[in-house]
Backbone as JSON, one array per atom type, in Angstrom:
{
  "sequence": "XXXXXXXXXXXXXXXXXXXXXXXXXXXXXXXXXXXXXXXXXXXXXXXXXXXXXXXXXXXXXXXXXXXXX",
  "N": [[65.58, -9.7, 53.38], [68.26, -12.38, 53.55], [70.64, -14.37, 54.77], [71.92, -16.53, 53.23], [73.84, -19.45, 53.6], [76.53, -18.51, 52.06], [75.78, -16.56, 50.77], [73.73, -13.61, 49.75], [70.35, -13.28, 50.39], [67.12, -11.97, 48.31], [63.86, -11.6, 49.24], [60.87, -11.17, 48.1], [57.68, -11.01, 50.23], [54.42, -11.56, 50.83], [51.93, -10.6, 52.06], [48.3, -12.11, 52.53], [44.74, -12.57, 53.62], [45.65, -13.52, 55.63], [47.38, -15.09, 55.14], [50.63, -15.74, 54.63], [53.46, -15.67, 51.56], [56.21, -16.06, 50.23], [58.18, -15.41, 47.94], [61.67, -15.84, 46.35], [63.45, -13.45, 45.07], [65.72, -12.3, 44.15], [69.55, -13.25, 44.15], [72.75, -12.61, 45.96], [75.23, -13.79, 44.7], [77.91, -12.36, 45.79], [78.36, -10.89, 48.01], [79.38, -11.42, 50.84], [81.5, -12.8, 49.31], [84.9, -13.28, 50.11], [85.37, -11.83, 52.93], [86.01, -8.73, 54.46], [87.62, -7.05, 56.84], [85.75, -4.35, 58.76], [84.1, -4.01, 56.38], [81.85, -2.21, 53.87], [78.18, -2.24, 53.44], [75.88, -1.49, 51.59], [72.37, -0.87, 51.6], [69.3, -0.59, 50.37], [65.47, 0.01, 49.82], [63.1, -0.64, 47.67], [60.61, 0.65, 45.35], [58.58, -0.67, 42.16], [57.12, 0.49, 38.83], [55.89, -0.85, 35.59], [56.19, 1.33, 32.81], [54.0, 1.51, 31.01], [52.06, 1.62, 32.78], [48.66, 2.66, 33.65], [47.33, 3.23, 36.38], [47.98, 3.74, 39.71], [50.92, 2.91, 42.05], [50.4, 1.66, 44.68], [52.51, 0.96, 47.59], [53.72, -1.18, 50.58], [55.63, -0.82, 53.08], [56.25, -2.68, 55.81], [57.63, -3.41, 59.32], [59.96, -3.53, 58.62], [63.32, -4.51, 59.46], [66.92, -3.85, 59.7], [69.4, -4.93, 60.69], [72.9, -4.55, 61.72], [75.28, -6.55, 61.94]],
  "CA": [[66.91, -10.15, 53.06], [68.04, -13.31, 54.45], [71.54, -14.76, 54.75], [71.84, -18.41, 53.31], [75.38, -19.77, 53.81], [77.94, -17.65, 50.9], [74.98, -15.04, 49.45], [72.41, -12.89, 50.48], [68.98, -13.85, 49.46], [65.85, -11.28, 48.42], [62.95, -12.0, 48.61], [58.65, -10.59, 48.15], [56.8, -11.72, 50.91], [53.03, -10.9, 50.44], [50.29, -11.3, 53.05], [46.76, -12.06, 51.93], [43.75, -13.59, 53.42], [46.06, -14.24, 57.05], [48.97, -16.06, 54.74], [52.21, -15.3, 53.73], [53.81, -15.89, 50.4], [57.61, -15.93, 50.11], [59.32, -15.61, 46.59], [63.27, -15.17, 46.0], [63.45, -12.58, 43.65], [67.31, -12.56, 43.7], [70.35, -13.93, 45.46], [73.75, -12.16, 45.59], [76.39, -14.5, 45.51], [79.13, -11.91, 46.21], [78.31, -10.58, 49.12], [80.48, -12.26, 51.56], [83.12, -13.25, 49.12], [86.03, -12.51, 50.55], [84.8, -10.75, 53.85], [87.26, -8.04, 55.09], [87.01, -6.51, 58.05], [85.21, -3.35, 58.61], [83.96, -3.2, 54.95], [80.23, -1.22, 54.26], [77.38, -2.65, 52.37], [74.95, -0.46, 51.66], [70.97, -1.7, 51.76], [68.52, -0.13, 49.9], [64.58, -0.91, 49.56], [62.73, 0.56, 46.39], [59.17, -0.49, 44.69], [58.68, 0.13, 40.53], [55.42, -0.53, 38.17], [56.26, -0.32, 34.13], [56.0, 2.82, 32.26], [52.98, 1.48, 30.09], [50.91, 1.51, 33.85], [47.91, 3.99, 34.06], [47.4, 3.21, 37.66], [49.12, 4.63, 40.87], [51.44, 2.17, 42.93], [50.51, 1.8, 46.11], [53.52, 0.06, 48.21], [54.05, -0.27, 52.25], [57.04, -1.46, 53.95], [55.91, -2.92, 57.52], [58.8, -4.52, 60.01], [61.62, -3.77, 58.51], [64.54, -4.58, 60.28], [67.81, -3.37, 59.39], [70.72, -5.1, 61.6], [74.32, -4.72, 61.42], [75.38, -8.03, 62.13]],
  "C": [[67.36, -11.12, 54.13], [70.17, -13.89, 54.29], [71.55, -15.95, 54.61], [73.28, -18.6, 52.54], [75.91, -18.52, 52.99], [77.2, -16.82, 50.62], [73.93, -14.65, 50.08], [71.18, -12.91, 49.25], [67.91, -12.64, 49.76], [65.21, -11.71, 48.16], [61.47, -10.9, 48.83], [58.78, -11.47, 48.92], [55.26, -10.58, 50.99], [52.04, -11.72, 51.77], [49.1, -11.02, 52.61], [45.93, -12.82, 52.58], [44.71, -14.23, 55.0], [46.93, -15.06, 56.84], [49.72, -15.66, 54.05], [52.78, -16.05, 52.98], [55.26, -15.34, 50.0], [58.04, -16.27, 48.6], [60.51, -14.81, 46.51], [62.64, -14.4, 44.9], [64.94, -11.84, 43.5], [68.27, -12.84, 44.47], [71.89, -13.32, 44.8], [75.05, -13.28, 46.14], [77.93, -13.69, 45.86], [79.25, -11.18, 46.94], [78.77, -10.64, 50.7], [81.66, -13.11, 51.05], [84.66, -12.45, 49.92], [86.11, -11.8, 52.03], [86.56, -10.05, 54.35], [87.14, -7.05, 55.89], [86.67, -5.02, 58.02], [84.57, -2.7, 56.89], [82.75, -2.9, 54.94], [79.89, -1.94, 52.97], [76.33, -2.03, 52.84], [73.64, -0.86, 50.82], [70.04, -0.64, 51.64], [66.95, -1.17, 49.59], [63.44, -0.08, 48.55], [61.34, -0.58, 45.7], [59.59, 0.17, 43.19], [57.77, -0.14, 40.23], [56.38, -0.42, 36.74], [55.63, 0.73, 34.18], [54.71, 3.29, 32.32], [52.11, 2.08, 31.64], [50.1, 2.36, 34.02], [48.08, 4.16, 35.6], [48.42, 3.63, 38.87], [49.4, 3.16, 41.69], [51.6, 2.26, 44.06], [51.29, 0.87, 46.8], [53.45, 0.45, 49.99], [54.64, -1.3, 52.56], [56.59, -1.33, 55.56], [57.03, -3.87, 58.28], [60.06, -4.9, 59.46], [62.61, -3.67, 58.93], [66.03, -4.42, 59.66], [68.79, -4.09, 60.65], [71.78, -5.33, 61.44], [74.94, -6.01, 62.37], [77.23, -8.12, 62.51]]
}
């Protein structure tokens, strides 16, 4: 999660092969509308597969930084 000017940006980043691969995969533009002091936003990080999927989803979260800003 990245802060670009007015909205907070998510994105996948994938390492393969010694290179990283950045795609937005959504941008909140109302995330700093309005800012008012002391207000709480609350940051969650979650994987999914579809239903149909036989296979087991293996996910791993490395270097995630969390900072209250």
């Amino acid at each position: 999660m990245v802060r670009k000017d007015s909205y907070l940006e998510i994105a996948e980043i994938e390492f393969r092969n010694g290179e990283e691969t950045r795609k937005v995969i959504r941008e909140i533009t109302w995330a700093f509308a309005e800012r008012i002091e002391d207000e709480e936003c609350w940051v969650g990080v979650y994987a999914a597969k579809p239903a149909d999927t036989v296979s087991d989803l293996v996910v791993t979260f490395t270097g995630l930084d969390i900072e209250r800003m």
